[in-house]
Z-matrix of the N, CA and C atoms (Angstrom, degrees):
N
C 1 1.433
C 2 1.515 1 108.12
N 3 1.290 2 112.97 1 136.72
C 4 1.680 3 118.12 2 -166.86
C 5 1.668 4 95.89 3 -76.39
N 6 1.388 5 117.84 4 163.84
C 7 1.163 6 138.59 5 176.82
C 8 1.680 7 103.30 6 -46.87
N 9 1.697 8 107.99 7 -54.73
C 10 1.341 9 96.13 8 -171.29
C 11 1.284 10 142.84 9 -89.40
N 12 1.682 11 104.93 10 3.84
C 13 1.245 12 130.12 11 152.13
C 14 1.640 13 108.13 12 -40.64
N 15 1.559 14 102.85 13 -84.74
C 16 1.585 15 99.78 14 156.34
C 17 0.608 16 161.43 15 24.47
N 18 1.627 17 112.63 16 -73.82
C 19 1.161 18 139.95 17 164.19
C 20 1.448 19 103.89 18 -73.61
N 21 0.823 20 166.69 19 -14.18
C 22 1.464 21 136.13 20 -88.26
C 23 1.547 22 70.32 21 -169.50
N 24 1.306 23 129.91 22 -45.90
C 25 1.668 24 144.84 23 -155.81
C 26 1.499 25 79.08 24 -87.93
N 27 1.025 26 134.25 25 -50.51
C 28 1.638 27 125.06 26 -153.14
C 29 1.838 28 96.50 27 -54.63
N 30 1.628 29 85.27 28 138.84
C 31 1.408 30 109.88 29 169.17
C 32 1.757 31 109.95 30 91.68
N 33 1.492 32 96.68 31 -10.23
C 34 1.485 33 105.97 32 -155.35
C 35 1.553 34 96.93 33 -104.59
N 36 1.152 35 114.58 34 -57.93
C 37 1.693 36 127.24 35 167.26
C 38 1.392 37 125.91 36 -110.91
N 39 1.103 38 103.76 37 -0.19
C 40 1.615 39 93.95 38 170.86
C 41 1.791 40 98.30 39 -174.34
N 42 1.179 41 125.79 40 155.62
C 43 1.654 42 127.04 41 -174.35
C 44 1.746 43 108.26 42 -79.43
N 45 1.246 44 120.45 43 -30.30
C 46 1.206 45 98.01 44 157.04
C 47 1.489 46 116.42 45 -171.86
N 48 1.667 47 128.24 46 141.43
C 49 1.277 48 116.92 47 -157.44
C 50 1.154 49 135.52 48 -35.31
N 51 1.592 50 108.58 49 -18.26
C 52 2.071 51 117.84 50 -160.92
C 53 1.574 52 78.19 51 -63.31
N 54 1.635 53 140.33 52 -39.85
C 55 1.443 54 128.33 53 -151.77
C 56 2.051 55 94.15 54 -66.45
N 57 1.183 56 134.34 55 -7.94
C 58 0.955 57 136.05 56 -157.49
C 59 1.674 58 95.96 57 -85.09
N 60 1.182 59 110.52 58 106.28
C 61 2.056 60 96.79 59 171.82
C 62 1.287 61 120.70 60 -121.91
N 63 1.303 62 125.49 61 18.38
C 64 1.640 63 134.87 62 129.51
C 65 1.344 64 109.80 63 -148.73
N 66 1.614 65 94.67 64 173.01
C 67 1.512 66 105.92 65 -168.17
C 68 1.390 67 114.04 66 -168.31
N 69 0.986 68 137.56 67 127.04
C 70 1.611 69 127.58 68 -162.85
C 71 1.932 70 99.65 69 -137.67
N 72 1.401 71 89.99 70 142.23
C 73 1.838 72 92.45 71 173.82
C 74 1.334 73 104.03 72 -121.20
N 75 1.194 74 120.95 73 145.47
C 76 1.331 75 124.72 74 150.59
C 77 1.059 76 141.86 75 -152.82
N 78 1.365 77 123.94 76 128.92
C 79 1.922 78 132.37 77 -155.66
C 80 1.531 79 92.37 78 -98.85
N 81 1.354 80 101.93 79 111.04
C 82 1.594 81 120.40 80 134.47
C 83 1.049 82 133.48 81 -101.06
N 84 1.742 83 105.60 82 147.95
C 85 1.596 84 125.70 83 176.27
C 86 1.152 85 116.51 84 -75.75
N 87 1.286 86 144.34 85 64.11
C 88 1.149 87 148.40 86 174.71
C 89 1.904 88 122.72 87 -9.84
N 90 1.525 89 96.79 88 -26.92
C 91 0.919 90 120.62 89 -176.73
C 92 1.448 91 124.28 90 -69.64
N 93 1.304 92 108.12 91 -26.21
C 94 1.332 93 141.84 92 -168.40
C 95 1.262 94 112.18 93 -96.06
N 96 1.134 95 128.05 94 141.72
C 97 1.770 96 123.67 95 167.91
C 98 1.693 97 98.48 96 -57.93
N 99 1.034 98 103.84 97 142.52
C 100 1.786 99 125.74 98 174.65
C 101 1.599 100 109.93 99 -143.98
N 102 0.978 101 111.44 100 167.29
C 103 1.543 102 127.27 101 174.29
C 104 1.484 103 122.80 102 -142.87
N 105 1.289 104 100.45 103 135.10
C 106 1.561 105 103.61 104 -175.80
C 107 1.037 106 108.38 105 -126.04
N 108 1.326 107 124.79 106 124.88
C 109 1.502 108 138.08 107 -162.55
C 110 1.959 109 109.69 108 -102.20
N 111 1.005 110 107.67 109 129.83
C 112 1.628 111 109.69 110 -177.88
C 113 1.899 112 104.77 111 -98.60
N 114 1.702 113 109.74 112 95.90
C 115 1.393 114 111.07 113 -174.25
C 116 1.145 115 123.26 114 -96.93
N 117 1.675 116 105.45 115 28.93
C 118 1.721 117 115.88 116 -171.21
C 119 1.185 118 117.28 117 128.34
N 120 1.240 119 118.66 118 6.57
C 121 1.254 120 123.83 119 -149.76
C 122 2.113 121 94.61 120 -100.03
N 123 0.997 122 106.44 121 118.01
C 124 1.783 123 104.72 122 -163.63
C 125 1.323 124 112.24 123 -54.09
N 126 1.353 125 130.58 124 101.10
C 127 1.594 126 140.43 125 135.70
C 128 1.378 127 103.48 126 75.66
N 129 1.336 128 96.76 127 -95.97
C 130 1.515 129 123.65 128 178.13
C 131 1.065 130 146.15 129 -50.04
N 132 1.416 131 99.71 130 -43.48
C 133 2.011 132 117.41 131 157.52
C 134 1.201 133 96.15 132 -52.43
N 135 1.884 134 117.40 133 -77.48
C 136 1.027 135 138.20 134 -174.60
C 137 1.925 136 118.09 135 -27.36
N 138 1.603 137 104.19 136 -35.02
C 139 1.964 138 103.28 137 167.87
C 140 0.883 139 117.07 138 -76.65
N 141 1.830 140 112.75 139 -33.08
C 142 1.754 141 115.90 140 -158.83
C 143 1.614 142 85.31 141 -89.35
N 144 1.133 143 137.27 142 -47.34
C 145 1.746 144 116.43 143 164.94
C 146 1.484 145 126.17 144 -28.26
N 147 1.647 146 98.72 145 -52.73
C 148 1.588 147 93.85 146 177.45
C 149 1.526 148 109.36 147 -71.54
N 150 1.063 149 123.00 148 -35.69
C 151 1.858 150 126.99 149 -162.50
C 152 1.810 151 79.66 150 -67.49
N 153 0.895 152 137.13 151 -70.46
C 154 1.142 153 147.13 152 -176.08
C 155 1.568 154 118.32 153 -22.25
N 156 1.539 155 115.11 154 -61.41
C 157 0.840 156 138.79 155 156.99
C 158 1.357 157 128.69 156 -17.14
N 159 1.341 158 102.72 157 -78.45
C 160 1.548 159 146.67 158 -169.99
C 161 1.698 160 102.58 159 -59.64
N 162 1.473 161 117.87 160 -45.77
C 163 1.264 162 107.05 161 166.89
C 164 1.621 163 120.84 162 -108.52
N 165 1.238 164 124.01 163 33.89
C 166 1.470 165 138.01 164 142.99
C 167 1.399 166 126.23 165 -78.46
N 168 1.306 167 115.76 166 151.05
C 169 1.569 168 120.03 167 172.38
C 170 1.296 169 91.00 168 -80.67
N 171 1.675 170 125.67 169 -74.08
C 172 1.135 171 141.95 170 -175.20
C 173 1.502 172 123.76 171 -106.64
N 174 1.551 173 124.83 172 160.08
C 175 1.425 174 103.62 173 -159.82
C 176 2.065 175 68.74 174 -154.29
N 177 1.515 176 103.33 175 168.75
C 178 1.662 177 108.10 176 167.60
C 179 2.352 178 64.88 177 -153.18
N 180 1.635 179 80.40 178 132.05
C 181 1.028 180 106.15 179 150.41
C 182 1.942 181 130.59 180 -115.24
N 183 1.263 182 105.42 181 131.77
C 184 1.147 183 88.41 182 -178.86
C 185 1.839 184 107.89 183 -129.76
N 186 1.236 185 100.19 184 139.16
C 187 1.618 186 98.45 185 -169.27
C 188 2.306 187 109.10 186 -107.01
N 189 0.790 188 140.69 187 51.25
C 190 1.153 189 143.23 188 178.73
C 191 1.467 190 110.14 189 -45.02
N 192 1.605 191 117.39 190 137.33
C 193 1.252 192 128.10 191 -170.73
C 194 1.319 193 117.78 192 167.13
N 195 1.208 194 120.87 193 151.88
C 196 1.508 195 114.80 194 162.90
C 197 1.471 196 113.53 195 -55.71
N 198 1.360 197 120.37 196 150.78
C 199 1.799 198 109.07 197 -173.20
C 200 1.762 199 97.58 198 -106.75
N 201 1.415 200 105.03 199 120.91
C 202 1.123 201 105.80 200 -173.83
C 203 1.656 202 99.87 201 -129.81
N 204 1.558 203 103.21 202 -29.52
C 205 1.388 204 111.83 203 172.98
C 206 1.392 205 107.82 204 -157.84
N 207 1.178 206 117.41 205 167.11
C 208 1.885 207 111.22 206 170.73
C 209 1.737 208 94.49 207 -106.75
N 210 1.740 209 80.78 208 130.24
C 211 1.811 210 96.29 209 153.52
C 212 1.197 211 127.94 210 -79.45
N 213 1.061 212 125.85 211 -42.65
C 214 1.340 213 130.28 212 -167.49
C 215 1.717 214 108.94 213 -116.54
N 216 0.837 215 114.00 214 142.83
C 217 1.480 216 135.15 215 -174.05
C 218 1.973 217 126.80 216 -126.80
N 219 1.136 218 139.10 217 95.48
C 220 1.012 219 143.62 218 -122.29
C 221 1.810 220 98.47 219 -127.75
N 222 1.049 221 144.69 220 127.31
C 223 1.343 222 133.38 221 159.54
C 224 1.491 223 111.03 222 166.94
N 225 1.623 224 100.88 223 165.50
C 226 1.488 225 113.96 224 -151.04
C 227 1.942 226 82.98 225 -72.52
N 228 1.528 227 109.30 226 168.87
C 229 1.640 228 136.66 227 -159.48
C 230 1.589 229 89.00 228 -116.16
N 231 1.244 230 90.39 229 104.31
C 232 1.567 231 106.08 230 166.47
C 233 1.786 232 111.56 231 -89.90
């Protein structure tokens, strides 16, 4: 997640980024075969993400939580 995301969250989810202790970005080509992996992430969120998806140009997902595991899993289709 870029710096100004971040910022942008401050005050909103947490008082200030240092509480942030990972963070990952990643730009996909929509254009491209991709794959999106469901790593726990419950059912339903997990469709209305894709339905969601599917009729966006662009989307910023953001997942907030204690990190105990990753739900979601994101990357280009080899």
């Amino acid at each position: 997640m870029g710096k100004s995301l971040l910022d942008a969250l401050k005050g909103v989810f947490f008082e200030d980024d240092s509480q942030v202790i990972w963070r990952l970005a990643v730009r996909i080509n929509a254009l491209e075969d991709y794959v999106i992996e469901n790593k726990g992430m419950d059912l339903d969120k997990f469709d209305e993400l894709i339905d969601f998806i599917s009729t966006r140009d662009h989307v910023v997902y953001i997942e907030l939580k204690r990190v105990e595991s990753l739900l979601l899993t994101v990357g280009q289709k080899f």
